[in-house]
Every structure is written in structure tokens, then in C-alpha cells.
ZAMARGU-4260 file (C-alpha; in steps of 0.2 Angstrom, whole numbers, plus 5000, padded with zeros to 4 digits):
<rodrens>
0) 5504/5442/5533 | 5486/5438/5525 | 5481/5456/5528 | 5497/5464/5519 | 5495/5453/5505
5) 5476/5461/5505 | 5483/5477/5507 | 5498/5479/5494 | 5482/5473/5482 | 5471/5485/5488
10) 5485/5499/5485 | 5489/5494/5469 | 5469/5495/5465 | 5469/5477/5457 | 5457/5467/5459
15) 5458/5444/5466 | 5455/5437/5450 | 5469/5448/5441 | 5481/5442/5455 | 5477/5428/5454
20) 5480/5428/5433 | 5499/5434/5437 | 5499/5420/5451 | 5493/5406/5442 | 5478/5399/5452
25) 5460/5403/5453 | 5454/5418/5462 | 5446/5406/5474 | 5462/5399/5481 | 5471/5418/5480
30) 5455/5422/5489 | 5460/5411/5502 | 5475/5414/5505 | 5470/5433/5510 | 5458/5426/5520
35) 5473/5413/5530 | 5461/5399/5524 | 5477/5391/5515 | 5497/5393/5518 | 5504/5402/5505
40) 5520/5392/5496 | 5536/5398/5494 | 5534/5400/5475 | 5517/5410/5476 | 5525/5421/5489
45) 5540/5427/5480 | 5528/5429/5466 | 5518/5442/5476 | 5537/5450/5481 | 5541/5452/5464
50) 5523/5460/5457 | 5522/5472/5473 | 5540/5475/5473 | 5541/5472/5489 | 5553/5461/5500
55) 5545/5444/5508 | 5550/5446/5524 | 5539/5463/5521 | 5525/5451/5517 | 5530/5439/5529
60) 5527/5454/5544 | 5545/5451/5547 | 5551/5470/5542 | 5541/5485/5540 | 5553/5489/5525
65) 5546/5486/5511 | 5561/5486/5498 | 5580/5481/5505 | 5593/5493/5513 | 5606/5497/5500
</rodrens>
């Protein structure tokens, strides 16, 4: 999981501290979480869904998909 959320930012060419901003935490604790030095919560998470709009079970490594099957 940590290294698709580092990933999806990477693609999107944004840098921590801006997720982070859209997160509402310091880049030091979205820092951490990329690195899986701290669990990601269930808020935080669907807040990453929402800005790479992605699913969270795409995050999650649950699916390769990254958007729902209609």
C-alpha cells in the first residue's frame, strides 16, 4: 500500500508537502505514511481515493483497478 500511495504522487508529479496541504497534516506525518512508519486512517485514505481518483481498495493493494467497473 505505502508504495502506491508514493507512486500515485509521483504520477501526478506532486510533491509531500502539497499532499499533505490537501490532507491536512504535516508533510512529516504524510511522509511517514509513504514510508509505512505510521497506519494510515480510514479518513486520510479516502482522502488519498478522492484526490488520485482512485478506488481504496486500489490503494489498499486489494484490486489492480484503479476506478470501479461500471
Amino acid at each position: 500500500m505505502y508504495r502506491r500511495i508514493r507512486d500515485l504522487r509521483e504520477d501526478h508529479d506532486y510533491t509531500q508537502k502539497y499532499v499533505a496541504g490537501k490532507l491536512h497534516c504535516s508533510q512529516q506525518v504524510y511522509s511517514n505514511y509513504e514510508l509505512g512508519q505510521r497506519d494510515v486512517p480510514t479518513q486520510t485514505l479516502i482522502g488519498l481515493a478522492k484526490l488520485y481518483d482512485v478506488t481504496t481498495d486500489y490503494i489498499l493493494g486489494l484490486s489492480d483497478e484503479k476506478k470501479p467497473r461500471e
